[in-house]
C-alpha positions as CSV (number, residue, x, y, z in Angstrom):
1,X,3.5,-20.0,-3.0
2,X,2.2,-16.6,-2.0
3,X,3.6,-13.8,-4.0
4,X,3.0,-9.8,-3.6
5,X,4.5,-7.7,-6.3
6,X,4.8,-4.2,-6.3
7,X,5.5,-2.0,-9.2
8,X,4.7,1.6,-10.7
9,X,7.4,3.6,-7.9
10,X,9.7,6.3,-9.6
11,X,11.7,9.4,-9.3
12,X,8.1,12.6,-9.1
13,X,8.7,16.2,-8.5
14,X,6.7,17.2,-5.7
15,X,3.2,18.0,-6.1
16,X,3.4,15.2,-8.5
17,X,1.3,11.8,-8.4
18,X,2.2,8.3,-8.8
19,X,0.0,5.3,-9.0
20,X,1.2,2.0,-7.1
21,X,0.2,-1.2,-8.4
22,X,0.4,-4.8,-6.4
23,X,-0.5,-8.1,-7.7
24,X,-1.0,-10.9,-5.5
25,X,-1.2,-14.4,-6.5
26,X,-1.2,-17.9,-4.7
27,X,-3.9,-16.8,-1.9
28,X,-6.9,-16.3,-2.5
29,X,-8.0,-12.7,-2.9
30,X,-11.0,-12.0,-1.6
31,X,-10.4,-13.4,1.8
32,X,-7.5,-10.9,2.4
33,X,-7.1,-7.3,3.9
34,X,-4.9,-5.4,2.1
35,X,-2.2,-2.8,2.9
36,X,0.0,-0.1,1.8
37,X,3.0,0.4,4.3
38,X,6.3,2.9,4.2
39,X,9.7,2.7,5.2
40,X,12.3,5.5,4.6
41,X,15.8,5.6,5.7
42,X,16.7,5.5,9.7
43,X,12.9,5.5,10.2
44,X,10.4,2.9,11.2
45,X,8.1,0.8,8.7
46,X,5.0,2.9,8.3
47,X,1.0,2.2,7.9
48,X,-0.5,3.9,4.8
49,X,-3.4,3.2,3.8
50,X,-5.7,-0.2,4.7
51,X,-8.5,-1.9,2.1
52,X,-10.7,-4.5,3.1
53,X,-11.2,-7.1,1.3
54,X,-14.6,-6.0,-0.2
55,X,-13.3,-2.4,-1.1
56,X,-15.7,-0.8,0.5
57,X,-13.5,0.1,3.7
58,X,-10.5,1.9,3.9
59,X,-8.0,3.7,6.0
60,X,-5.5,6.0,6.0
61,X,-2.5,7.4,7.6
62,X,-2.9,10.9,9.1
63,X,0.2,12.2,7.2
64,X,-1.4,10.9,3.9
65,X,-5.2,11.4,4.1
66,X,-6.9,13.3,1.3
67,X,-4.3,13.1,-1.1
68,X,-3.5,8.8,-1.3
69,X,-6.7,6.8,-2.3
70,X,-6.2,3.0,-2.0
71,X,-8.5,0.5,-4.3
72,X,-8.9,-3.4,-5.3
73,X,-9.7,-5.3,-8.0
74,X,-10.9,-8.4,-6.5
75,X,-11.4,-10.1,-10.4
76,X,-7.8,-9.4,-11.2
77,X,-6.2,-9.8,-7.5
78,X,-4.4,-6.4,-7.5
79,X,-4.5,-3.5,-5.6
80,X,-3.8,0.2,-6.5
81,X,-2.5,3.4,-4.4
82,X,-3.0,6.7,-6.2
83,X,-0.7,9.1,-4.5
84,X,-1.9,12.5,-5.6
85,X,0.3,15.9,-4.1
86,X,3.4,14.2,-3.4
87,X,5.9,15.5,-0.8
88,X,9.4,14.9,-0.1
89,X,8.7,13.5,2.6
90,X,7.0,10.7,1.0
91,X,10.3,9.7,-0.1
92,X,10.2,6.1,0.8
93,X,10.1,2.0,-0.1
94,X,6.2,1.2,-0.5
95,X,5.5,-2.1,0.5
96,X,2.1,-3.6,0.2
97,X,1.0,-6.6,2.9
98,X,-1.9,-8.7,2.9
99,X,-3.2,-10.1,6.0
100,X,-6.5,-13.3,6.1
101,X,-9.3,-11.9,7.5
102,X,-13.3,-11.1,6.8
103,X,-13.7,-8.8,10.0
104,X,-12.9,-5.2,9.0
105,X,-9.8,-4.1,11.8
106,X,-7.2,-1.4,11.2
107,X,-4.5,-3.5,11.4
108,X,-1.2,-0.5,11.9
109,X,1.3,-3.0,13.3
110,X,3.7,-4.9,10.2
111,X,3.7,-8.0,12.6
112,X,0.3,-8.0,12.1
113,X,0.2,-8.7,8.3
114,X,1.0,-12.3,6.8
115,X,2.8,-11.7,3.3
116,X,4.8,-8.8,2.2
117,X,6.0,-7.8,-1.5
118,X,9.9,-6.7,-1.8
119,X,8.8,-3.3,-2.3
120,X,9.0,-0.3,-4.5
121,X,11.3,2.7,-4.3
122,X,9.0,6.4,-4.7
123,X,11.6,9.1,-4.6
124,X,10.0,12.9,-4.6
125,X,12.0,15.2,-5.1
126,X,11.5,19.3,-3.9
């Protein structure tokens, strides 16, 4: 049974940082592409920030590059979003997603992913 679990969200002042955490187990690792998506209220789920499953390729939202920084760690099957300079209007229910694939894509679409955690409420407040 595939499991993504989120943790590390919280109540920041803005210009504050947070660092989100998601452990995956029953899949194997290393053959997944990993992702960070957002959902705040009345607005649509959101891509973040994208990891392949190396590490070594990543991508990010326009609204969150240079201050987020997404990383892996393949030998302990988690995953890691540093959110540095937080804004209120970051306010929103992190989710991560994993989706089974080799081939580096920037995968923005939710349908697109195969497992999803039950998210992880980051509140910033001005």
């Amino acid at each position: 049974q595939v499991r993504l679990a989120e943790s590390g969200g919280g109540l920041v002042q803005a210009g504050g940082s947070l660092r989100l955490s998601c452990a995956a187990s029953g899949l194997t690792f290393i053959h997944y592409q990993m992702a960070w998506f957002r959902q705040a209220p009345d607005k649509e789920r959101e891509l973040v920030a994208l990891i392949d499953w190396s590490g070594r390729n990543t991508y990010y939202g326009d609204s969150v590059k240079g201050r987020f920084n997404a990383s892996r760690d393949n030998a302990k099957d988690t995953m890691d979003l540093q959110m540095n300079s937080l804004k209120s209007e970051d306010t929103a229910i992190y989710y991560c997603a994993a989706r089974k694939t080799l081939t580096w894509t920037v995968l923005t679409t939710p349908r697109q992913y195969d497992y999803w955690g039950q998210g992880t409420q980051v509140t910033v407040s001005s």
